[in-house]
C-alpha positions in Angstrom: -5.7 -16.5 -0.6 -4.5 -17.8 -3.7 -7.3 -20.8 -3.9 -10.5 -18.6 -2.3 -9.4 -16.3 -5.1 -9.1 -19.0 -7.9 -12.4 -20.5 -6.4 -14.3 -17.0 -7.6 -12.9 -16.6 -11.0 -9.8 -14.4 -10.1 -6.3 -15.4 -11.4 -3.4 -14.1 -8.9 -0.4 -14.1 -11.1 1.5 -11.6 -9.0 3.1 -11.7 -5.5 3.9 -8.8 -3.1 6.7 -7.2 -2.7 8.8 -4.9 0.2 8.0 -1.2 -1.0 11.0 0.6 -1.7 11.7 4.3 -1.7 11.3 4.7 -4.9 7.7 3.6 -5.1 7.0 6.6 -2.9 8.9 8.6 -5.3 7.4 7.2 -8.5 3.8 5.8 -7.6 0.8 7.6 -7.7 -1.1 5.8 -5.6 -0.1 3.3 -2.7 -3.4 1.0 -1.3 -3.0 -0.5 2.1 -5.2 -3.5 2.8 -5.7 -2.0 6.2 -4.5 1.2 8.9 -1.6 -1.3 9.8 -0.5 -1.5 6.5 -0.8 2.6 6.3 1.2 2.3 9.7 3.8 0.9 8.0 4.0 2.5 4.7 4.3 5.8 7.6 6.7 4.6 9.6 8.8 3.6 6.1 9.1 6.9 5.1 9.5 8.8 8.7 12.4 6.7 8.2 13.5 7.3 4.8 13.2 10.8 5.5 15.5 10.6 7.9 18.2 8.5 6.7 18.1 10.2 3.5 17.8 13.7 4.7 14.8 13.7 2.6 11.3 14.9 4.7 9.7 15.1 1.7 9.3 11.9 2.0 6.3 12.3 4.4 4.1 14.5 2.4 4.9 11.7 -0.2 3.4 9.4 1.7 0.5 11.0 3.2 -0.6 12.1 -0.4 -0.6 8.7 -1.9 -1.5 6.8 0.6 -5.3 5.1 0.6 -7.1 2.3 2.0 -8.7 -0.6 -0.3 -11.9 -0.1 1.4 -11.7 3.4 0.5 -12.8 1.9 -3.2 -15.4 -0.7 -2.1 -19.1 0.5 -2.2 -19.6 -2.4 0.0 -18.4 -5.7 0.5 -20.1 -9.2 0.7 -17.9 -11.7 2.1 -19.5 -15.8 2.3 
């Protein structure tokens, strides 16, 4: 990913990183690259909520939660 994006002019300089409950808390938007991603950012705070005794923790994600293509007018890939 690093070279096709270096190839077009884009500089990565940043790597990603587990999301934590307190991105949930604190973000105010969360992109997923695709539904698995969303899946998973779900299923992270179903389980938060849980273990914390927090179900707020759902609405949290469901209101922040959006997918990159959501943004793209369209996309041309090579």
């Amino acid at each position: 990913m690093m070279d096709v994006a270096a190839r077009r002019g884009f500089v990565l300089t940043s790597r990603s990183r587990p999301l934590t409950r307190e991105d949930l808390r604190t973000q105010d938007l969360i992109v997923g690259m695709d539904a698995k991603n969303l899946r998973a950012v779900k299923a992270a705070a179903e389980y938060w909520a849980r273990e914390d005794g927090a179900p707020e923790m759902k609405e949290l994600a469901s209101s922040k939660l959006r997918l990159m293509s959501d943004y793209c007018a369209s996309a041309h890939f090579p």
